[in-house]
C-alpha positions in Angstrom: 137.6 -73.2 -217.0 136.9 -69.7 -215.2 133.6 -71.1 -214.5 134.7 -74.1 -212.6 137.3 -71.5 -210.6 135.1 -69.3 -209.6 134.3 -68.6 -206.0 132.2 -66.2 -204.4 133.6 -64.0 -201.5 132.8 -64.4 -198.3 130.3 -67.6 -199.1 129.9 -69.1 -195.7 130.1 -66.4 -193.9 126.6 -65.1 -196.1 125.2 -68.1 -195.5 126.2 -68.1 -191.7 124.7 -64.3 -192.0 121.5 -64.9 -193.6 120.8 -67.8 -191.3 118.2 -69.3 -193.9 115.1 -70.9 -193.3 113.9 -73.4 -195.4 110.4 -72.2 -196.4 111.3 -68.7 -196.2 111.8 -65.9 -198.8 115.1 -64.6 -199.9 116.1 -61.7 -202.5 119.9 -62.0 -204.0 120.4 -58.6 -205.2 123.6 -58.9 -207.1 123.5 -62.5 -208.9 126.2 -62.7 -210.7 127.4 -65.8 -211.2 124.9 -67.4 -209.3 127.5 -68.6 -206.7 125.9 -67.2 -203.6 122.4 -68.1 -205.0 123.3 -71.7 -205.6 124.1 -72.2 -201.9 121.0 -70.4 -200.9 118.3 -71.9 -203.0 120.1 -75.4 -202.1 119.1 -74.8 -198.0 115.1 -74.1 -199.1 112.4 -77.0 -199.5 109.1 -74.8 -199.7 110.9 -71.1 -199.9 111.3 -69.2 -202.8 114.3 -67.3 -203.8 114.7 -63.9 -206.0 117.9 -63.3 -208.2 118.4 -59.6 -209.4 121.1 -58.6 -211.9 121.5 -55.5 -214.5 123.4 -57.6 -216.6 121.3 -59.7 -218.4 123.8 -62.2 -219.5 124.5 -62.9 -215.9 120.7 -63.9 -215.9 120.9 -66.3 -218.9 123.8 -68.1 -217.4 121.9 -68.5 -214.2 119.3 -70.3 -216.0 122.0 -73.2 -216.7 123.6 -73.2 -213.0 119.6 -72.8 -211.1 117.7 -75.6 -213.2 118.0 -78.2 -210.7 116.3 -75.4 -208.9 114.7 -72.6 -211.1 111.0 -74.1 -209.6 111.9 -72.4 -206.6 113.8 -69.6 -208.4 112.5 -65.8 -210.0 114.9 -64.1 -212.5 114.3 -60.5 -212.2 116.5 -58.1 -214.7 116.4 -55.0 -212.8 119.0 -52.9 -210.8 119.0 -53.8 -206.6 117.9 -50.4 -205.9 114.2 -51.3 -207.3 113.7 -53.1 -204.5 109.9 -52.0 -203.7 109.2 -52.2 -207.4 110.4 -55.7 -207.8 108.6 -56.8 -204.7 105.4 -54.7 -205.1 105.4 -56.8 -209.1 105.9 -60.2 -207.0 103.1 -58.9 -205.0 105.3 -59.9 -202.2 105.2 -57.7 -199.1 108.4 -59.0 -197.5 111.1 -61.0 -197.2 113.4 -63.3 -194.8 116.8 -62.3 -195.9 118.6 -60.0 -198.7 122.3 -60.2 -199.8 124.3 -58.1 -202.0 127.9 -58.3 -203.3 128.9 -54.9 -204.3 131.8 -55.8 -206.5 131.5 -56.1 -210.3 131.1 -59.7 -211.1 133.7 -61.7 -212.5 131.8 -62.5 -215.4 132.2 -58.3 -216.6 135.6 -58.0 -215.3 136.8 -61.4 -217.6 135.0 -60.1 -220.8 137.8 -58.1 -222.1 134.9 -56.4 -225.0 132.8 -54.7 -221.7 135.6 -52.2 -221.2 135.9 -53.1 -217.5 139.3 -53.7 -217.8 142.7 -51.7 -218.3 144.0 -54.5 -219.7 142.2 -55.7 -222.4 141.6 -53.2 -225.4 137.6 -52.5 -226.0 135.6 -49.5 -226.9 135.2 -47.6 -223.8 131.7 -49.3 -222.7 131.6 -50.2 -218.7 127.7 -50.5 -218.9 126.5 -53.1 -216.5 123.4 -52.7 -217.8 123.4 -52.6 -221.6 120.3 -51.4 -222.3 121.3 -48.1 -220.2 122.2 -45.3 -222.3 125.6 -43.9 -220.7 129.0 -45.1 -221.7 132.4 -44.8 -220.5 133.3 -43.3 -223.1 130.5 -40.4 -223.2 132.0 -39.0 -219.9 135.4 -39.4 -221.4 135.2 -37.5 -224.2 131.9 -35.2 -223.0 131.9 -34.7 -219.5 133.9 -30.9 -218.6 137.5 -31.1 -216.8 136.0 -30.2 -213.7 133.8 -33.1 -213.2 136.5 -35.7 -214.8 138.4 -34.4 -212.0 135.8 -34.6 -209.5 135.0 -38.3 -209.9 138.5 -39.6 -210.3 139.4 -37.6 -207.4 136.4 -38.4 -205.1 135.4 -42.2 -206.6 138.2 -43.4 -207.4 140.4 -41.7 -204.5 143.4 -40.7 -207.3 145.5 -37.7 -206.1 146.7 -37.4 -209.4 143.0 -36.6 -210.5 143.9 -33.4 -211.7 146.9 -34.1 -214.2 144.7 -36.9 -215.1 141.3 -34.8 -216.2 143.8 -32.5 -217.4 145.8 -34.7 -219.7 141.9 -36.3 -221.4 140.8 -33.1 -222.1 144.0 -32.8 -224.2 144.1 -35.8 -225.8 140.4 -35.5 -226.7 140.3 -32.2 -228.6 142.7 -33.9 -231.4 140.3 -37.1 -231.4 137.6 -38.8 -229.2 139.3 -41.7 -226.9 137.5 -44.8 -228.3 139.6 -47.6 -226.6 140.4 -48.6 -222.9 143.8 -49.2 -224.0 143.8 -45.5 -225.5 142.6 -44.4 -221.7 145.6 -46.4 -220.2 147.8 -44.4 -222.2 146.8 -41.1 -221.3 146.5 -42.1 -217.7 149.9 -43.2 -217.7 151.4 -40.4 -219.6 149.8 -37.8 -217.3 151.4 -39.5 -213.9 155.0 -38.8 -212.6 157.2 -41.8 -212.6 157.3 -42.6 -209.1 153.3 -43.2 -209.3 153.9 -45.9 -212.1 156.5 -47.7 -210.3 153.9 -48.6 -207.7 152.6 -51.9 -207.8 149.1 -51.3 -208.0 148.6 -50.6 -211.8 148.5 -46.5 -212.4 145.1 -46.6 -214.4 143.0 -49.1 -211.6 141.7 -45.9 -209.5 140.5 -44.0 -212.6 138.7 -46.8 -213.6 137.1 -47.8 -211.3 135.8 -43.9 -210.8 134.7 -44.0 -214.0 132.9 -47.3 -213.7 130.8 -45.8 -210.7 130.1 -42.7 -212.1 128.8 -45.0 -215.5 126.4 -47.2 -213.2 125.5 -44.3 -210.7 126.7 -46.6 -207.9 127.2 -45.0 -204.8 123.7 -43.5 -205.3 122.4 -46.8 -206.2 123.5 -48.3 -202.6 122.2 -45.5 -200.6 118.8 -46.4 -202.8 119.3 -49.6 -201.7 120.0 -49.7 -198.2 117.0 -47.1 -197.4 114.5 -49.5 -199.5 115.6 -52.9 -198.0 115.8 -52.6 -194.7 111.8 -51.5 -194.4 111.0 -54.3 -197.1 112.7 -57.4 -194.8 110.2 -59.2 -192.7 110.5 -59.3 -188.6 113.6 -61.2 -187.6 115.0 -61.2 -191.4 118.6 -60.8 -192.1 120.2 -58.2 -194.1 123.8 -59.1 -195.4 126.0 -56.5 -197.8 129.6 -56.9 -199.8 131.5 -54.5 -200.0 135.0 -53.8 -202.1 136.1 -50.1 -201.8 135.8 -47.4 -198.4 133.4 -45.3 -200.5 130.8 -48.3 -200.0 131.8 -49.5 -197.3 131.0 -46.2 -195.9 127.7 -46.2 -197.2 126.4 -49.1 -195.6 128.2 -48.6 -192.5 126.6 -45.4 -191.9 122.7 -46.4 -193.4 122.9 -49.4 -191.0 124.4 -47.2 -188.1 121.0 -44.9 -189.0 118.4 -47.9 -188.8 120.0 -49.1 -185.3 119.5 -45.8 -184.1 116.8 -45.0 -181.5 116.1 -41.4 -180.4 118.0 -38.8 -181.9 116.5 -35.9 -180.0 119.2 -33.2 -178.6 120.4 -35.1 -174.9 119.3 -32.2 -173.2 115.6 -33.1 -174.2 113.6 -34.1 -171.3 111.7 -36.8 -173.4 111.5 -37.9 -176.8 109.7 -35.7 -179.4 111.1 -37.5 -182.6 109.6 -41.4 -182.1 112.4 -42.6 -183.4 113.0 -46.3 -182.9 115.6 -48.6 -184.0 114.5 -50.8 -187.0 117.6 -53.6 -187.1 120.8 -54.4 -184.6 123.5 -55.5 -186.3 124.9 -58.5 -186.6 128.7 -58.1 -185.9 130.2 -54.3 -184.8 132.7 -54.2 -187.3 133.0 -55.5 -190.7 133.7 -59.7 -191.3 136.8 -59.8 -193.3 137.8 -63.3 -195.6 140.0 -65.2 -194.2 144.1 -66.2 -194.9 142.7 -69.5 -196.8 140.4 -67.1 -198.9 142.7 -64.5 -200.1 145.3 -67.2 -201.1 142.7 -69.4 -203.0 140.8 -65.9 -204.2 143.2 -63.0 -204.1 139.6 -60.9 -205.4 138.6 -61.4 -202.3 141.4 -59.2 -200.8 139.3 -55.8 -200.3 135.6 -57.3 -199.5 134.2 -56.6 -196.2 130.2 -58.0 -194.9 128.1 -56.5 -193.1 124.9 -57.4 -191.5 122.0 -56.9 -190.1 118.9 -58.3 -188.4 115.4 -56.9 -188.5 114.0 -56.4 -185.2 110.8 -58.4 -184.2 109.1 -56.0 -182.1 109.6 -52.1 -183.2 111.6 -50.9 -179.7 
């Protein structure tokens, strides 16, 4: 049934973004459940479309949801920050239009046994990418106090960070925390009351830092953004999800960077750097989903696109 509910965020307006051409060549960098890819592949006659995804059971399900299509379709298990090194294998050069939706998928968040979630007990896993080698749990239970408390403070935004690293560190030295629901409970028992009376639930922020620090995220977007915007052919369109600031702010400031011409001092007579700008963006600020969105997809609630078009003639 959650397949038939699903809905990816923001579908039209990616569509609307990537403005696809029907012969043309298009990379989705974060498949997931195929929803975006669908709706892409569907506007092509003699193009091609790539689909990227860590998680190779998100592949293996797209094979179902693409056959009509899979002819026109390449599966590629690798993580969206291989961008040249996917392309350079396709012996492709370029292409017409990238997407990627930076939220975990669906698919990892429903799976209670992936440890994505505070709410389902699992062995502290949050891999999206099984075949990597570090775990949730191996920062839990290895990583020092002062870096717990530097990720959940800076990735996850928690103020409580250091009550939190703290109280692991604690609870650790009598056993190892195997569990997500074992996490909760320190979380919670290291938080003043007034923190879990809120209505957001007092373990989400830690998670998710942990989650990012797991899958080198941030790191992974900023890897990203510097390798597509080079690899995207003359007029191609560049269109990014987003869920939390911390990303946001990435790709606000990496596109900001490509539209940027000269950055010599303003008191330079003439330019000695050569800098050009490579893209223009799309829309200033971000496009958010709209009221009929968040009530039909309350996921949807935090996402924010961005986009950006490759310039035809280097200015």
């Amino acid at each position: 049934m959650s397949e038939l509910i699903h809905r990816p965020v923001l579908l039209e307006e990616c569509i609307e973004a990537l403005r696809i051409a029907p012969e043309g060549v298009y990379l989705d960098g974060t498949l997931g459940r195929a929803g975006h890819s669908e709706q892409i592949v569907r506007r092509l006659t003699t193009g091609r479309l790539i689909c990227v995804d860590r998680d190779q059971v998100a592949l293996d399900t797209a094979r179902e949801r693409l056959a009509p299509w899979m002819g026109r379709v390449t599966l590629v298990h690798s993580n969206f920050d291989r961008i040249d090194e996917i392309l350079d294998r396709l012996s492709l050069v370029g292409v017409d239009g990238m997407l990627f939706d930076l939220g975990v998928s669906s698919p990892q968040l429903d799976d209670g046994s992936r440890g994505f979630s505070y709410l389902a007990d699992a062995p502290l896993d949050m891999r999206m990418d099984r075949s990597e080698g570090l775990t949730a749990g191996d920062i839990v239970n290895g990583w020092s106090q002062e870096e717990l408390r530097r990720i959940i403070s800076q990735f996850g935004e928690e103020r409580y960070a250091p009550q939190i690293a703290s109280a692991i560190v604690r609870r650790r030295e009598d056993k190892p925390i195997a569990t997500t629901l074992e996490l909760v409970e320190v979380i919670r028992g290291a938080m003043p009351g007034k923190a879990l009376r809120e209505k957001q639930h007092p373990a989400k922020r830690t998670f998710q830092a942990i989650r990012i620090a797991v899958n080198d995220e941030l790191a992974s977007v900023e890897r990203m953004l510097r390798r597509a915007v080079p690899r995207l052919n003359r007029g191609g369109r560049l269109a990014v999800i987003s869920f939390h600031s911390l990303e946001d702010r990435i790709v606000k400031t990496g596109l900001a960077d490509f539209a940027r011409g000269c950055t010599c001092p303003p008191d330079f007579p003439v330019c000695v750097c050569g800098k050009t700008p490579e893209i223009k963006l799309v829309n200033k600020k971000p496009i958010l989903p709209t009221a009929r969105e968040l009530a039909e997809n309350p996921r949807a609630r935090s996402a924010k696109l961005r986009a950006a078009e490759k310039l035809k003639d280097p200015r």
